[in-house]
N, C-alpha and C positions, 0 to 999 in steps of 0.2 A: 835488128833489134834483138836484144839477149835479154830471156825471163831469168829472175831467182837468183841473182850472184848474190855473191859472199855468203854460202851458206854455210852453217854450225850444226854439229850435232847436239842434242839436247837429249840428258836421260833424265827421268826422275825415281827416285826411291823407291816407290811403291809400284814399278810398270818395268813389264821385262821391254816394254818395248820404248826403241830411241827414236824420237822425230829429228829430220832434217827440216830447220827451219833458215830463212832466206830475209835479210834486212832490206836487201833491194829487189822491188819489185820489176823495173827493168829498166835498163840499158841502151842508148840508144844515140846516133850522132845526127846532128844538122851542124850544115857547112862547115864539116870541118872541125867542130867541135862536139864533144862526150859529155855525154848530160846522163844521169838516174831518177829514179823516179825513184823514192823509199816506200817503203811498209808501214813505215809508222804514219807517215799523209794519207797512203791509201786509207788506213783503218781509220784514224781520227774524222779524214771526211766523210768515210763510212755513218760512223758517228754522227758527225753536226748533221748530217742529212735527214737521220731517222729523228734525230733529237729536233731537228723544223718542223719536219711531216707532223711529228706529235703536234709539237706547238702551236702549228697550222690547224691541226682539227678541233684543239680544246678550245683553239680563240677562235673558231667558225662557231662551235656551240655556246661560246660564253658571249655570242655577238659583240665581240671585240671588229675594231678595224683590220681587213687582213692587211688596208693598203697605208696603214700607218704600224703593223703589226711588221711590215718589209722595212719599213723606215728604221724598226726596234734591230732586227735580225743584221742588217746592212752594218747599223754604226756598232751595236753592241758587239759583232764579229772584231771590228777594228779594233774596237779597247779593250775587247778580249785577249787576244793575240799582242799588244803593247801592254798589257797589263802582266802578260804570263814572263815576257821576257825582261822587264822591264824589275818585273819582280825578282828573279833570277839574278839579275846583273848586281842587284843592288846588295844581296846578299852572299854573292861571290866576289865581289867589289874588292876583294884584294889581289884578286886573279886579274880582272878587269881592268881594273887602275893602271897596268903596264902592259895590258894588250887592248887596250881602247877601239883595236880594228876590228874587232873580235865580238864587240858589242853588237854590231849589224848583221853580223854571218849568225842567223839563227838558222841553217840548216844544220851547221855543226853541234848541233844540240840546243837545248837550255832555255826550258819552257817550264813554267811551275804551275799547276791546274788553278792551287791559291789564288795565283797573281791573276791569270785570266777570268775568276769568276770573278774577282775585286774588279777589274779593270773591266768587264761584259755589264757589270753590274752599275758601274757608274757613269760607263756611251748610254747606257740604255737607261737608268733615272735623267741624267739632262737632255735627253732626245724624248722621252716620255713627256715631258715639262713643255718642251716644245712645240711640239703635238698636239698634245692637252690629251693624253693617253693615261689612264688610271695606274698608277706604277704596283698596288699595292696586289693589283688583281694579276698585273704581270708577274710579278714575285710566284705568284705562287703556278703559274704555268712552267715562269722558268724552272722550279725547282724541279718538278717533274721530267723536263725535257735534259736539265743537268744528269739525272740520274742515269739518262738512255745514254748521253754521250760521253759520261765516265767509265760508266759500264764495259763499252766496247772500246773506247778508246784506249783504253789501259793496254787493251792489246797490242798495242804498237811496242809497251815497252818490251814485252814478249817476243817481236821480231829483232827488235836490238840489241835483245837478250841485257837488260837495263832494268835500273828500279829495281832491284832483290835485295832479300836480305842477308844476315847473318847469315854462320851456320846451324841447320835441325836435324835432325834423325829422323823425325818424321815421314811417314808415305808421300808427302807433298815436298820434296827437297829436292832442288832444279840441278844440276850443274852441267856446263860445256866451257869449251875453250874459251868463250868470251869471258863469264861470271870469273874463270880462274886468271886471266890475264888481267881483269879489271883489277880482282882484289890483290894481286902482285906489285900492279903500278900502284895501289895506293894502301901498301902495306904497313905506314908510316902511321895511318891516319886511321888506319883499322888492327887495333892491336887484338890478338886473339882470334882473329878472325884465318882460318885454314883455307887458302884457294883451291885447293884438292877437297876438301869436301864438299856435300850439295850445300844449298841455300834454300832460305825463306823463299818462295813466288808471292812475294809481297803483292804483284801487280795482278795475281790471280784473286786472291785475297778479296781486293778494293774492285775488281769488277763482278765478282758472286755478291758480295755485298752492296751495289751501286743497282745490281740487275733484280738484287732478292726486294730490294726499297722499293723500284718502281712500283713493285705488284702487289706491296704491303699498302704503299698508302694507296695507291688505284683502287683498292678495296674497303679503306677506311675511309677517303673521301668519294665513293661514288655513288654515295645519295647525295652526295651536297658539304658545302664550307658552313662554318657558323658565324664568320667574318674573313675579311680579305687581308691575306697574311698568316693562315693558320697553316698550308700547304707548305710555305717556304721556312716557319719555323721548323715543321715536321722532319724539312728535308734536309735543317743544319743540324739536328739533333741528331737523326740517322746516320749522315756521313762524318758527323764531327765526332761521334762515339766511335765508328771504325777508325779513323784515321789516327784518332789521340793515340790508338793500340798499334796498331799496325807501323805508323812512323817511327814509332822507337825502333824499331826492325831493321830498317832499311841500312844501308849501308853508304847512299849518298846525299842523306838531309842535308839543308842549308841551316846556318845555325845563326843565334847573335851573335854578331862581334864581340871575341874576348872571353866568350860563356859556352857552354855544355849543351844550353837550351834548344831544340829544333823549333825552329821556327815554326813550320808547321802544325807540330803536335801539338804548340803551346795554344797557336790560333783555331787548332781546332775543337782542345778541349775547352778554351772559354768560351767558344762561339756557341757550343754545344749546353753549357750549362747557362748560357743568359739567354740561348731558346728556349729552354726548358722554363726556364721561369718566368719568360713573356709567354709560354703560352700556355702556364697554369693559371695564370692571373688573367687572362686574357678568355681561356676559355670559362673562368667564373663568371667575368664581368659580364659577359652575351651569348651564356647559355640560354637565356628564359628570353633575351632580346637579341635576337641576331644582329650584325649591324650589315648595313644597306651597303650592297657590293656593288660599284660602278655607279649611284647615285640612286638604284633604287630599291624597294624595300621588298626582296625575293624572300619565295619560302614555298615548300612542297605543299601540295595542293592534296589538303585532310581527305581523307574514307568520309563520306555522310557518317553522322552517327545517327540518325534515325532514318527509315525508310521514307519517312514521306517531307526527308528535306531534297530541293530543288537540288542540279547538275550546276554547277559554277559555269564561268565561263572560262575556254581553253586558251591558253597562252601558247606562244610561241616558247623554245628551250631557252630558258634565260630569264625571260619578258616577266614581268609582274602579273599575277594574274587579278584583276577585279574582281571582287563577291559583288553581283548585281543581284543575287535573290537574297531571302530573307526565309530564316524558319518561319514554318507556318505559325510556332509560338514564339509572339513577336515578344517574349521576355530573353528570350535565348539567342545569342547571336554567335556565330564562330567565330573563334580566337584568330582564326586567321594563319597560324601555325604553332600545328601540336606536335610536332618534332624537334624542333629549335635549329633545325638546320635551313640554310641558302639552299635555294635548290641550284643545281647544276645542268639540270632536263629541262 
């Protein structure tokens, strides 16, 4: 078994120092035959691992099903992965169209994150349905869990030395023999574009920003939702404002047929601007009225405001909690929640 082949050298701009980086993680024969194992699978499963563990713990506290929560991760996987390529094909489709065998060898590349969260997104609405699994509550776990495994998985493009952009001057400007040989072969299609210079780390980019999200909204939702779906807008507003940026960069978008437009950026900057205004409108509607996440009516459990009101009684994280006492001044009763948030605890 052979580690690390086909390695490149990598310098950037702003670093006296070059890393030797390695696409194949390793090498290896059965009966006769030469199999590899790539970098970009190690990292990506890297990824979906940490990106379940989350999954796995937010839906133990949200007393979700874990064992209909396996049913979500099992098919969502599937239409993830047919979605990302699927998505690919259809927008390379004049590639495709006369190499149709080519359509199934997805090790040779050709996965689109887009296609996979479209394609994850709708195994897992018609397996939710199935179920009888709250999808709206699931939305907003995935978003979080999306974030860990863009985050880290980006780095695969990093070992492929893949996904960059333009050329910068910038501190942050990548270049090796792969970035220079790519933009050679497709010199046609990149006018202006110098293979001897560094380039954009587009895929640095999208995972400081994928990595910086997780921690931003883990802090802005970690007293609680104010309705189910406010997490997952959060987290197309976030990634859809980097990517709208970031995509014009790149140097191998998928485009429309016939048009200039990337696909991508166009889909991310609309997705981005009709989250923002479902969840302006949205967080007016059930600021002062929360709405009832998974069918019941949650909310953090008030400070007494006076010393001589009764101890509530304690809920489980999630559970609704009952007011069984009563102020002693029976004209006064608690609102029930003076925060306007779902609790999450």
């Amino acid at each position: 078994m052979k580690f690390f082949q086909d390695a490149v050298e990598v310098a950037f701009t702003g670093l006296k120092h070059t890393f030797t980086v390695s696409s194949v993680f390793c090498e290896f024969s059965i009966g006769g035959r030469d199999y590899s194992i790539k970098w970009y699978g190690v990292i990506i499963a890297f990824g979906f691992i940490l990106a379940a563990l989350y999954g796995g713990r937010r839906a133990y506290t949200w007393h979700m099903d874990i064992g209909k929560m396996l049913d979500i991760l099992f098919f969502g996987t599937i239409g993830g992965v047919l979605g990302a390529r699927i998505y690919y094909v259809i927008f390379r489709w004049e590639y495709y169209s006369v190499h149709l065998s080519e359509i199934f060898k997805v090790w040779h590349g050709g996965l689109a994150i887009y296609g996979g969260v479209i394609g994850g997104l709708i195994a897992a609405f018609i397996t939710s349905k199935v179920i009888k699994l709250n999808f709206m509550n699931l939305l907003d776990l995935a978003g979080m869990s999306f974030l860990i495994g863009q985050g880290i998985g980006r780095w695969g493009n990093y070992a492929n030395q893949e996904a960059f952009g333009v050329n910068t001057d910038s501190p942050f400007g990548m270049i090796s023999a792969k970035t220079t040989r790519y933009i050679l072969e497709h010199q046609s299609e990149l006018p202006g574009v110098d293979p001897f210079k560094p380039v954009h780390p587009t895929f640095l980019y999208e995972s400081v920003w994928c990595l910086l999200g997780f921690l931003v909204l883990y802090l802005i939702f970690k007293k609680g939702r104010r309705f189910s779906g406010e997490i997952f807008l959060s987290y197309l507003i976030w990634y859809g404002a980097e990517r709208a940026v970031v995509e014009g960069l790149r140097t191998d978008s998928l485009y429309f047929a016939g048009t200039d437009i990337r696909v991508s950026q166009a889909l991310a900057a609309v997705g981005a601007v009709a989250a923002f205004a479902a969840l302006i409108i949205l967080e007016i509607k059930f600021r002062k009225n929360p709405k009832p996440v998974e069918g019941q009516d949650y909310y953090i459990e008030p400070e007494p405001f006076f010393k001589f009101e009764k101890k509530r009684a304690k809920g489980a994280p999630g559970e609704k909690i009952p007011i069984t006492d009563k102020f002693k001044d029976e004209t006064e009763k608690p609102d029930g929640n003076d925060s306007g948030r779902i609790s999450d605890k």
